[in-house]
C-alpha positions as CSV (number, residue, x, y, z in Angstrom):
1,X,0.0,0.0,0.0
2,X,2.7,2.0,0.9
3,X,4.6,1.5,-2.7
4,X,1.2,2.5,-4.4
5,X,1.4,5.4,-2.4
6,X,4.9,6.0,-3.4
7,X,4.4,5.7,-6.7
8,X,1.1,7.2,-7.2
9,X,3.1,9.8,-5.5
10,X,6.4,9.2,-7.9
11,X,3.4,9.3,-10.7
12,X,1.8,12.8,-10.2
13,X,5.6,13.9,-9.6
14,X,6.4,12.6,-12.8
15,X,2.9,14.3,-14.1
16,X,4.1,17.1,-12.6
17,X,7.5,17.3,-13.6
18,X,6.4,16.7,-16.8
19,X,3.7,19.3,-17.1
20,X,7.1,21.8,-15.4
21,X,9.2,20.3,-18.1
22,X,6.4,21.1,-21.0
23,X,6.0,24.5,-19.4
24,X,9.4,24.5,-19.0
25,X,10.0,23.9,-22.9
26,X,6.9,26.0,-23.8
27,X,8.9,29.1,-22.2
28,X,12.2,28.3,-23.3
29,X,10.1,28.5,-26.8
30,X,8.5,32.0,-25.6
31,X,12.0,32.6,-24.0
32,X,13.9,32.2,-27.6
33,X,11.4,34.2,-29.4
34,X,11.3,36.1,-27.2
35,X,15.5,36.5,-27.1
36,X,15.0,37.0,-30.6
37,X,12.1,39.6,-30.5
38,X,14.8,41.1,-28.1
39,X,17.5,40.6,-30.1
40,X,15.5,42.2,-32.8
41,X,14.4,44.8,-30.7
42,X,17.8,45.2,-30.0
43,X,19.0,45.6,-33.2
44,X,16.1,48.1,-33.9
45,X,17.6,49.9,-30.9
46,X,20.4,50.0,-32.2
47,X,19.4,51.6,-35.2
48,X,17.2,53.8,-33.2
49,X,20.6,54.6,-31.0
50,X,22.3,55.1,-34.2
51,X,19.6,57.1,-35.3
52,X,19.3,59.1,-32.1
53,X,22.9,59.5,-32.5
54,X,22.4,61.5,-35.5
55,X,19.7,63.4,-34.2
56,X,21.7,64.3,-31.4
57,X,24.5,65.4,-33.4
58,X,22.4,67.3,-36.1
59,X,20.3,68.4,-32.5
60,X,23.3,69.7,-30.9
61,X,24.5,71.3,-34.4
62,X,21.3,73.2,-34.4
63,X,21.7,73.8,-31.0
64,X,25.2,75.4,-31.5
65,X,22.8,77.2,-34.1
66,X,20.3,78.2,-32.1
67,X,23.1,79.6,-29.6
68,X,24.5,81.6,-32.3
69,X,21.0,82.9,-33.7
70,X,19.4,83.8,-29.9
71,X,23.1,85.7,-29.5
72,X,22.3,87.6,-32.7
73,X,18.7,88.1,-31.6
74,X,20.0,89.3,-28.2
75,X,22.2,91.7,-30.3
76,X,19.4,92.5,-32.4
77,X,16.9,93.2,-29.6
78,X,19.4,95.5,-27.9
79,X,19.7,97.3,-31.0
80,X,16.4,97.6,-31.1
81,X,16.2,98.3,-27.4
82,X,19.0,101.2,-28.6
83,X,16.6,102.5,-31.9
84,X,13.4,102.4,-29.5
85,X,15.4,104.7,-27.2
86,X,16.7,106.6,-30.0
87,X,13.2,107.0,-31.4
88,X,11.6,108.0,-28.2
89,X,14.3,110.6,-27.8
90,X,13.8,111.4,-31.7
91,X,9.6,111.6,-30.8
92,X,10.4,114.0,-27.9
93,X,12.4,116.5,-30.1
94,X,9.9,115.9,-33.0
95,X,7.3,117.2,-30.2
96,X,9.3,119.6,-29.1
97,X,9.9,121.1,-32.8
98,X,6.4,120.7,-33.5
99,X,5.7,123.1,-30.8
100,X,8.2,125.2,-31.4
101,X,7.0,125.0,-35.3
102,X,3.5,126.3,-33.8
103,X,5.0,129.0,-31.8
104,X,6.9,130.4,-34.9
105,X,3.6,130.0,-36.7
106,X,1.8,132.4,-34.4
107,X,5.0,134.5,-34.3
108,X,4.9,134.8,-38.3
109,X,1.4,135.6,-38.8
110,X,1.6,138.6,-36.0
111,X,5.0,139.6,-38.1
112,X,3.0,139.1,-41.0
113,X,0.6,141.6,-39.5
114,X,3.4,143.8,-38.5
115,X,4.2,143.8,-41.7
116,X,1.1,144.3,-43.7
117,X,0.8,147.7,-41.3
118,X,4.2,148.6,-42.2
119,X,3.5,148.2,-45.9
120,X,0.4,150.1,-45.4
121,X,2.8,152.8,-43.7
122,X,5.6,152.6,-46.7
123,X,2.7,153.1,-49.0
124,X,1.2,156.6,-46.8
125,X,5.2,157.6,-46.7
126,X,6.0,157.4,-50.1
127,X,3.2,159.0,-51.1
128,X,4.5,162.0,-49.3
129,X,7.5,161.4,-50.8
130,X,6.2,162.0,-53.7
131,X,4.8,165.6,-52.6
132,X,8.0,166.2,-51.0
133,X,10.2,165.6,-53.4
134,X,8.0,167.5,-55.8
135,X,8.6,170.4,-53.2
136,X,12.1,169.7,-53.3
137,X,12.6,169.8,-57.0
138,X,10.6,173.1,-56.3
139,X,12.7,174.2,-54.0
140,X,15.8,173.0,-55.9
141,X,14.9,175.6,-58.5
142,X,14.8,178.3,-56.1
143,X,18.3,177.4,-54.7
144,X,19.3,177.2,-57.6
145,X,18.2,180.6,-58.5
146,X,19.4,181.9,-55.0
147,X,23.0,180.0,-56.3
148,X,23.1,182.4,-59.1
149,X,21.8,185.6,-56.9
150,X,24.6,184.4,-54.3
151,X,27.2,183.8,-56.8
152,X,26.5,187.4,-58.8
153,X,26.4,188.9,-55.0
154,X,30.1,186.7,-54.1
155,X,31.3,188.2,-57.3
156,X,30.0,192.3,-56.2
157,X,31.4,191.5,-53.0
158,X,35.1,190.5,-54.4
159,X,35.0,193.9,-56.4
160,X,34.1,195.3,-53.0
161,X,36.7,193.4,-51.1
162,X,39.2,194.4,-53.5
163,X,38.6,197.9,-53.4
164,X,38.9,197.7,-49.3
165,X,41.8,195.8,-49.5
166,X,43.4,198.3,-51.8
167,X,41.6,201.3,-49.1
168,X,43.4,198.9,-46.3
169,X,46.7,199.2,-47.9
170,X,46.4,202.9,-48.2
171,X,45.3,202.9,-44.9
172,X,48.4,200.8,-44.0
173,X,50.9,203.8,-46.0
174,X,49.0,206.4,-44.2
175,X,49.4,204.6,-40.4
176,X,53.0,203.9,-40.9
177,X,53.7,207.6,-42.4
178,X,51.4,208.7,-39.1
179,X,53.5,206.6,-37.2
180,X,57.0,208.4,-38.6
181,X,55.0,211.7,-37.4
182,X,53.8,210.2,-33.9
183,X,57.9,210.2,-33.6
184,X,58.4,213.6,-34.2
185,X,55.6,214.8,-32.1
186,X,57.1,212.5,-29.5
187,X,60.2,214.9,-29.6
188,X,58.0,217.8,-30.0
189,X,56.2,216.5,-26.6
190,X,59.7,216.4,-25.0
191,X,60.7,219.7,-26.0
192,X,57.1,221.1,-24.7
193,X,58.3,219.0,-21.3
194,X,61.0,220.8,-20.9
195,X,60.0,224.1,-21.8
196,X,56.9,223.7,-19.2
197,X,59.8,223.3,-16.7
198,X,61.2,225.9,-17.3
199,X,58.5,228.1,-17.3
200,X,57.1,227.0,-13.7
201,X,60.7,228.2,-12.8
202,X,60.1,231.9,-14.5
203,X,56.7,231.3,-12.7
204,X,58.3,230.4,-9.4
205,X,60.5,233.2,-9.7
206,X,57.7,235.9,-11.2
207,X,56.0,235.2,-7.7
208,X,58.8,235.6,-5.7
209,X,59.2,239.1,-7.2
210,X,55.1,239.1,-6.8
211,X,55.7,239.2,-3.6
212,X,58.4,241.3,-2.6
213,X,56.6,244.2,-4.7
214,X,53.4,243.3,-2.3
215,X,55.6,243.6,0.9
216,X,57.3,246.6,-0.4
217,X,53.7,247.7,-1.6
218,X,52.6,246.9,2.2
219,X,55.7,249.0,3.5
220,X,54.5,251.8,1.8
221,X,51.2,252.0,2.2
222,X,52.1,251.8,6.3
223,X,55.0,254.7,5.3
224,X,53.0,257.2,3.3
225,X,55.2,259.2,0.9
226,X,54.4,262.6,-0.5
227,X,51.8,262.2,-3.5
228,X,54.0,260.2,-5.3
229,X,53.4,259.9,-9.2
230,X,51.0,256.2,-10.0
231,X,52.8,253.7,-11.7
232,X,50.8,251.2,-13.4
233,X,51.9,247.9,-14.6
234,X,51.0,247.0,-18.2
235,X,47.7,245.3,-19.0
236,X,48.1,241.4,-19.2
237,X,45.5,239.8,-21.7
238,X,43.9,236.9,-19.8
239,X,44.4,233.9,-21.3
240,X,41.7,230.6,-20.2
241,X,43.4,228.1,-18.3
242,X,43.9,224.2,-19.5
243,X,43.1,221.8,-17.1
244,X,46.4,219.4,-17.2
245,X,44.2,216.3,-17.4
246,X,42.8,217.7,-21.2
247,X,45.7,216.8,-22.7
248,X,49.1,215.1,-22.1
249,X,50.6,217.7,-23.4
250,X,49.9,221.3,-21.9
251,X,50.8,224.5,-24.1
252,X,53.0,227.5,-22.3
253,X,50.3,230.1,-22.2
254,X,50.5,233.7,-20.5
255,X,49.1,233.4,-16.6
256,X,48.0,236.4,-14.9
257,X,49.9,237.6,-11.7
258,X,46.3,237.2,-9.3
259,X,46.3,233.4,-11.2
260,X,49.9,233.2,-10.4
261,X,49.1,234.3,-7.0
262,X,46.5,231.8,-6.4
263,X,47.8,229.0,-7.6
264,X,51.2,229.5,-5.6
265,X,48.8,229.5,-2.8
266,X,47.8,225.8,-3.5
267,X,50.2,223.0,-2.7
268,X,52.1,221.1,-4.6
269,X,53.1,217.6,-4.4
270,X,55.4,215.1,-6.3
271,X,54.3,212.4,-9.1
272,X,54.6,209.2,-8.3
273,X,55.8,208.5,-11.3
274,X,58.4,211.0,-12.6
275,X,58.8,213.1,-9.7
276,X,57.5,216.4,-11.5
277,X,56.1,219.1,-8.8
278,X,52.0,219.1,-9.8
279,X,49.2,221.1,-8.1
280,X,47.7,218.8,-5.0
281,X,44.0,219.0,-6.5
282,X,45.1,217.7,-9.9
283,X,43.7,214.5,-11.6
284,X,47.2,213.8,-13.7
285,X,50.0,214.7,-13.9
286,X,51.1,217.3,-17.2
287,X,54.5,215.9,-17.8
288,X,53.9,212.1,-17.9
289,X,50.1,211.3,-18.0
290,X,50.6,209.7,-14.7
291,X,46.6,209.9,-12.7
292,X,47.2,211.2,-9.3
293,X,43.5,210.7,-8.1
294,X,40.7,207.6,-8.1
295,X,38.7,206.7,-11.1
296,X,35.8,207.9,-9.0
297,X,37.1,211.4,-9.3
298,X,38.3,211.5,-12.7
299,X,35.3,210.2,-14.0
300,X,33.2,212.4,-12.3
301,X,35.0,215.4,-13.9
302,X,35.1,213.7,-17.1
303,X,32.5,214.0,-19.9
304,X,32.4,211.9,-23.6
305,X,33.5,214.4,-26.1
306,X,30.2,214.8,-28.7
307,X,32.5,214.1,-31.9
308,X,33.8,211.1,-31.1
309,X,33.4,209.6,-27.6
310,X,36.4,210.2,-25.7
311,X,37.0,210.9,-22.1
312,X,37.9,213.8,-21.4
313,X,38.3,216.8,-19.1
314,X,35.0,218.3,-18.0
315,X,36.6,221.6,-18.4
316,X,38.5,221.1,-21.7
317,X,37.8,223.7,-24.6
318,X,39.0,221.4,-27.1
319,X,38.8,217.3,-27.5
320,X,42.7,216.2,-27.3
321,X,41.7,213.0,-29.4
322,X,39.5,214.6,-32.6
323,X,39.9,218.0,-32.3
324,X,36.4,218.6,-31.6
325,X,36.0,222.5,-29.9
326,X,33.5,221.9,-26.7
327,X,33.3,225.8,-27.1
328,X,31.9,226.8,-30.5
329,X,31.7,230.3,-31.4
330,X,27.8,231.3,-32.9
331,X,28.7,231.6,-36.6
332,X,30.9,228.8,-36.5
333,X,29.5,225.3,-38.7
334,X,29.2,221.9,-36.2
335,X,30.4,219.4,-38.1
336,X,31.1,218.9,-42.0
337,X,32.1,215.3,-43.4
338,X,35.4,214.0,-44.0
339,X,36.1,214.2,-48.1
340,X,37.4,210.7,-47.8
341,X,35.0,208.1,-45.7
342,X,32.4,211.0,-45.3
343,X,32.4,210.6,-41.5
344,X,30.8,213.6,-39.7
345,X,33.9,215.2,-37.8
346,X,34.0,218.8,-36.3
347,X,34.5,221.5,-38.7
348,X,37.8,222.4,-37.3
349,X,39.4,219.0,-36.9
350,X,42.8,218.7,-38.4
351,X,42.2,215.0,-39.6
352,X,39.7,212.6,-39.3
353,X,39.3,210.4,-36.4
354,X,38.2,207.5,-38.6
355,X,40.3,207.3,-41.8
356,X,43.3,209.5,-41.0
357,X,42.4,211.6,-43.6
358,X,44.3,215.1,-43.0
359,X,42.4,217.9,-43.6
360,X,45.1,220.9,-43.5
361,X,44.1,224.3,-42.0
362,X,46.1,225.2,-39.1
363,X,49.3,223.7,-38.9
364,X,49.8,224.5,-34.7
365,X,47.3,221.9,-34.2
366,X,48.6,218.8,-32.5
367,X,47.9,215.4,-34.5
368,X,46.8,212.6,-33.1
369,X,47.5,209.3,-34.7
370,X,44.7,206.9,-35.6
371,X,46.2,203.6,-33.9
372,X,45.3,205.6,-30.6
373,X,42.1,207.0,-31.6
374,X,40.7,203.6,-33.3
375,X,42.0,202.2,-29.5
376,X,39.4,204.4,-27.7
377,X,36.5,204.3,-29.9
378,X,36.7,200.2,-29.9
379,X,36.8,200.3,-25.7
């Protein structure tokens, strides 16, 4: 029983190993095609590996590529970035001119306006040019016709000119001939000088005997004598006494003995200037011309003469500058004009104040030369 056991037991085993083994053999079977499905799949990976291989190259080629490309789009985009900038900043001046553009618009059309006004002004001036310079040409023809006046007047006046030059010269003759004279009567003055001295010395010495006749006259008249016979002295004319400020020079005249007497009586003091003895009261002094008193004084006993203007004495008979007489006679003539300038001048002037024309007549009459003369009337 046992061994029916055993090999009902070795049996299934067998069944069973068997069954393994055929299972066994059916996979080795599935195993092999399956080693060859693997080995084929396999080989198609390899071709895929092969394949993938070459993708990866040409991949990593186009990568390389792609590196390059997305470093020129980087490039590209910051120039871009750089253009956008650049056009913003392009945008913001366009703006900017824009404005400005519209500001220079509005600052044409008012200059436009200016203008239009100032056209319209051109137009209202030149119309007045036109009226002035048809005054002008008017105008013009008058000048023109004063031109000719002025140029037929320039041409009178050169005659004119001419003939005073030619007067002038004669004039120039005549003051240096004067002046030749003015030497003489210099000398003549000196001569006058010194003859005045020494005719205060007769006069000095006249008094003296004045007045030892007056005492002796005095003795006797306190000692009366027995009807003794008269004696008279001869008749002395009296002559008009000259002031010493009429003239610089004074002419020896005849002097009474009461004149004499009186004017001994008067002090006398010394000039200043040339030490000549003059009369205390008197405004100048005869010999040198020297004035011994104010102006105050001497132009309160100074008049102008009527002939020509001068200063002089307010007791003068004649004018010591013209010859004018302050003292006219009735029947004499006033004035009579000079033959040469026909300047009014006193009727017994020696020459003529103005031209220096000498009019003869009487030759004791002192002459004056023009230079002087022309001095006082211009002051």
């Amino acid at each position: 029983m046992g061994d029916t056991e055993l090999d009902d037991v070795f049996q299934g085993i067998q069944q069973k190993l068997q069954q393994k083994a055929e299972e066994h053999r059916k996979r080795e079977a599935a195993l092999g095609a399956r080693e060859e499905q693997v080995q084929q799949d396999q080989k198609d990976l390899e071709a895929q590996r092969t394949t993938v291989e070459e993708q990866k190259e040409s991949i990593e080629s186009r990568e390389k590529g792609a590196r390059a490309h997305e470093k020129e789009l980087q490039q590209t985009e910051r120039n871009l970035v750089a253009r956008e900038q650049q056009f913003e900043a392009t945008k913001q001046s366009a703006l900017k001119a824009q404005e400005n553009m519209k500001v220079r618009e509005q600052e044409l059309a008012r200059r436009q306006a200016e203008l239009v006004n100032r056209e319209e002004e051109l137009t209202a001036r030149e119309h007045e040019l036109a009226t002035m310079s048809g005054e002008i040409a008017g105008r013009r023809a008058e000048i023109l016709d004063r031109e000719q006046e002025a140029i037929r007047l320039l041409e009178q006046q050169k005659s004119t000119l001419e003939q005073q030059v030619q007067k002038g010269q004669q004039l120039v003759d005549r003051e240096r001939r004067l002046h030749t004279e003015e030497g003489s009567v210099t000398s003549s003055r000196q001569k006058l000088v010194d003859d005045q001295r020494r005719l205060v010395a007769k006069e000095r010495d006249l008094l003296a005997r004045e007045q030892e006749l007056m005492g002796e006259m005095k003795t006797a008249a306190a000692n009366p004598l027995p009807a003794p016979s008269p004696v008279f002295a001869p008749p002395v004319a009296p002559v008009a006494r000259v002031t010493p400020a009429a003239a610089p020079v004074v002419t020896p005249m005849a002097t009474p003995v009461a004149a004499v007497v009186e004017a001994e009586e008067k002090p006398e003091i010394a000039c200043p200037a040339c030490g000549t003895m003059v009369s205390s009261d008197a405004v100048m002094c005869f010999a040198c011309g020297h004035r011994l008193q104010d102006d105050e004084t001497v132009e309160a006993s100074e008049i102008k003469c009527p002939s020509c203007g001068t200063m002089i004495s307010a007791d003068a008979v004649m004018c010591y500058a013209c010859g004018h007489k302050l003292q006219e006679e009735a029947g004499e003539a006033a004035e009579i004009p000079c033959p040469a300038c026909g300047t009014m001048i006193s009727s017994d002037a020696v020459m003529c104040y103005a031209c220096g024309h000498k009019l003869g007549g009487d030759t004791d009459k002192k002459t004056v030369p023009v230079k002087k003369v022309l001095k006082k009337k211009v002051v």
